[in-house]
N, C-alpha and C positions, 0 to 999 in steps of 0.2 A: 293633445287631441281635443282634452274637454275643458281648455283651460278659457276658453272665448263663448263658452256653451251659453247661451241665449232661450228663456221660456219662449214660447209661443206665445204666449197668455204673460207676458210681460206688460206692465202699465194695468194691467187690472189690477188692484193694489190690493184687495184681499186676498187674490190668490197669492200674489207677492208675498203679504206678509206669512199665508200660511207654509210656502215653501223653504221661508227665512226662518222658520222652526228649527233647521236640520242644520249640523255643523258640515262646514265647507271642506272636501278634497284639499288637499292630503287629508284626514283627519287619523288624532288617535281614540276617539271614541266615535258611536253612532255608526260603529262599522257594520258593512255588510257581506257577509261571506257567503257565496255560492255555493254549490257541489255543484260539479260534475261529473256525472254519470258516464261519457260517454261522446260526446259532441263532437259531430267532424270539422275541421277546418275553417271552411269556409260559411259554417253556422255558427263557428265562435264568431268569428268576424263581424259577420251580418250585424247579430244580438250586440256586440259592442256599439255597433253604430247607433244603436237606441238606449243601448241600459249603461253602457261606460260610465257615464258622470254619476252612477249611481250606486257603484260596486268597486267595494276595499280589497278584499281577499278573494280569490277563486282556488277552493282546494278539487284537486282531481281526486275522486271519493277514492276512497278503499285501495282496490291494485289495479285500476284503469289504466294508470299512466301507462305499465311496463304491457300495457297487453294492444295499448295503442300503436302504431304506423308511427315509427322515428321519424317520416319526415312531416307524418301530421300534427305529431306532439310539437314537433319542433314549431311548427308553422303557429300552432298555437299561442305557445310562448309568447313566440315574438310578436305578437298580436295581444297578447294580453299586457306582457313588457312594458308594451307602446304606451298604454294608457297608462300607466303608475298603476298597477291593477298585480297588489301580492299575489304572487302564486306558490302552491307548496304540494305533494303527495299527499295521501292520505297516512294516515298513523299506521293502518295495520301495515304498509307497505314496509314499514319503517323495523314496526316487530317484527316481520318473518326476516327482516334482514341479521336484528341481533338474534332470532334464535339461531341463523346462520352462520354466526360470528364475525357479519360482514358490516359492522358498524359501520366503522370508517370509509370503508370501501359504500358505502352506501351513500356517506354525506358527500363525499370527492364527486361521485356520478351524479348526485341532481346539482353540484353547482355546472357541473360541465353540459347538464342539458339545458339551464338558465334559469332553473328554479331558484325563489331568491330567499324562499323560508322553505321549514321542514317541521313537521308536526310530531311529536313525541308525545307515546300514548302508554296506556296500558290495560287496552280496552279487553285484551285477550289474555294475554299475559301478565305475568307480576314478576318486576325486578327485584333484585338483592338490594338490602340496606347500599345507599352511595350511587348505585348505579347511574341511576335515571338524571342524576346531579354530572355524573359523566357523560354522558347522551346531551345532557345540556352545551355542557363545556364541548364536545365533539363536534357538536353545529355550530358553535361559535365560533371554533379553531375552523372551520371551513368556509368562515366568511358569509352565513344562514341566518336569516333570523329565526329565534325557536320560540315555538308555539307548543305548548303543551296539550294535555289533554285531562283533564279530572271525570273519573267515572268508570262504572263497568258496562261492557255489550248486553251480558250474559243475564237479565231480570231476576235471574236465581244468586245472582252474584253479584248485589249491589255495594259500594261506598254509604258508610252512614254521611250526613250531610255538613257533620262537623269534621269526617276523613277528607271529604270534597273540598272544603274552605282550608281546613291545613296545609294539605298538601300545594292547592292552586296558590297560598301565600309565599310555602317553600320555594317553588318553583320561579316565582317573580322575584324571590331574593334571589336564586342561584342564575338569574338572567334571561327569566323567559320575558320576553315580549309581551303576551296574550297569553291566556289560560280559557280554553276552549272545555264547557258543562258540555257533559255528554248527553244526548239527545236520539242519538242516532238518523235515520233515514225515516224514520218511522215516525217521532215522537211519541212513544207509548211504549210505557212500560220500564222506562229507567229513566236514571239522574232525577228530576223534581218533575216528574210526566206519573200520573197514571197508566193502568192498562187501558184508560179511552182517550188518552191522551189529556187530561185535563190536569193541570199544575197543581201537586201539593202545596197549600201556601205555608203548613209549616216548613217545609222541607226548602223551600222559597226563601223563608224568611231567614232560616237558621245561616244557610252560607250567606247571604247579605250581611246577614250583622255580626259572623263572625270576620267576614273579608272588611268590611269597613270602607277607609277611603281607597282600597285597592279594585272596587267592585268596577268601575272603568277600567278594568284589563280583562276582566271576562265578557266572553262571546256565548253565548247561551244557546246553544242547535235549539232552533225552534223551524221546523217543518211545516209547521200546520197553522194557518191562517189564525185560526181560533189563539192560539200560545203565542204569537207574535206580537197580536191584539193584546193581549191582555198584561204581557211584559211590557210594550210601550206604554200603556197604563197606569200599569205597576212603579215600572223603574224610567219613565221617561223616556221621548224621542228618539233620542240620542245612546238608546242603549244599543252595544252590540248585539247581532243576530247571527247566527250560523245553520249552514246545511240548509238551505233557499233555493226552492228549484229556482234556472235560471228563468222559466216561465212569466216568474212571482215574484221580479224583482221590483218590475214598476208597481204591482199593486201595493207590495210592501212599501215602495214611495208617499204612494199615499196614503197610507195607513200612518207611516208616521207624520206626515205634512197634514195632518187631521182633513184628506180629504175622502174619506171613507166612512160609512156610516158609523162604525165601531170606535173612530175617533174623534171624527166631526158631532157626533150626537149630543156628545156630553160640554164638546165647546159651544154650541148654538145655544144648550140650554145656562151654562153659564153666563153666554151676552144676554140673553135675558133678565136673570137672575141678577146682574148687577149695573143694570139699564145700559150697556154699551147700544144692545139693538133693541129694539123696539117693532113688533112685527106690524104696527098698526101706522106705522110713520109709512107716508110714500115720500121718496127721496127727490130730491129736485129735477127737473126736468133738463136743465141746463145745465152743465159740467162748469164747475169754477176754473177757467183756463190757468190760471195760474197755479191754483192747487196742483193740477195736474201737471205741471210742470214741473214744479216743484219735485214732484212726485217720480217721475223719468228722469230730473238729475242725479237724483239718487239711486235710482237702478243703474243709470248706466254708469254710478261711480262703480256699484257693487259688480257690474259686470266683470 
């Protein structure tokens, strides 16, 4: 569906180059993971039709999926399928099924509804030594890819930030996929969030440098405009995001394509700082035709 996708604003070559920031579909980093709350059918639909080429993961939050209309989930699916667009449950869905003994019987049901990962958490609960390394292996043996979860819900019951980075390493040995920081819906008050939501940077700094060169497999729930900003700042473009209304997908676009004041500001003032622009130059009046040609053979290779 978005494999022919064309900017509007193609051949303007700044915007060009700022879009060419971002790593290209399929990717495994630079990911961008939705929640959904909630969305009918034929509003997933719509939204694809604008945000698709923009959106890696779409997790259906918490226990939506199961409270949703079989033939609207279903319809869903297949509409998110379409685009290479992962989809999974949410984690808690996952634990009320092990306190129910319905592991198995849990992972069999979301590949038969056409969920193609499953998320394993333990945002509520805490497994037994081994366990969750079984929960692993149980998504795999059902043909899922497994996404983890590092962190607690409960603010009174946090992960220190070295429990965070061990575990998210564990979990990439025993075959996870992605290692999703816990953030929640909220952004405040757990994982590296304050209670006003603002990033501890120790607590920041501590799992980056103990996760190392595995930090391209965590996904970071960043909610709030502010922490998305300042993780793309932090850790680069192309870092994972999680839990994105789907409202907030294109401004996060721009956000990371520095076309936003919170990314743009600090690049305008670098092409200053190292003469690339000059504010005092007016630029030609007459386009170098060939320049620009030049310029469009090369987009339309990247097309």
């Amino acid at each position: 569906m978005w494999s022919s996708f064309k900017s509007p604003w193609r051949g303007v070559w700044g915007l060009d180059k700022a879009i060419d920031r971002r790593s290209r579909r399929p990717r495994k980093t630079g990911i961008t993971m939705v929640i959904d709350t909630g969305l009918g059918a034929q509003a997933t639909e719509d939204l694809l039709d604008v945000i698709g080429g923009h959106v890696d993961h779409w997790k259906f939050g918490f226990g939506t999926s199961a409270l949703t209309p079989a033939r609207v989930l279903a319809r869903k699916i297949e509409a998110l399928n379409s685009c290479d667009i992962l989809t999974y449950p949410g984690g808690t869905m996952l634990e009320a099924s092990i306190v129910q003994e319905h592991c198995r019987v849990y992972m069999s049901r979301a590949k038969e509804l056409g969920f193609k990962a499953v998320e394993i958490s333990e945002g509520t609960i805490s497994l037994a030594d081994g366990r969750r390394q079984r929960v692993i292996d149980c998504a795999l043996s059902a043909d899922l890819i497994a996404i983890t979860e590092v962190g607690r819900k409960d603010p009174k019951n946090q992960q220190s930030p070295a429990e965070m980075a061990d575990q998210a390493l564990q979990d990439l040995d025993d075959g996870a996929s992605w290692v999703i920081v816990e953030g929640r819906e909220s952004g405040a008050g757990v994982g590296i969030y304050d209670e006003e939501g603002g990033i501890r940077q120790n607590l920041l700094d501590e799992i980056t440098g103990r996760v190392g060169d595995k930090l391209e497999w965590l996904i970071w729930e960043a909610p709030q405009k502010a922490q998305q900003a300042e993780l793309i700042r932090k850790l680069g473009v192309n870092v994972n995001l999680g839990n994105i209304d789907h409202d907030d997908c294109l401004a996060l676009e721009a956000l990371r394509s520095g076309l936003r004041f919170e990314t743009f500001a600090p690049i305008a003032q670098i092409s200053v700082q190292t003469g690339k622009w000059d504010p005092a130059k007016v630029e030609p009046a007459d386009t170098d035709d060939e320049e620009t040609a030049a310029e469009e053979d090369i987009l339309d290779a990247r097309a």
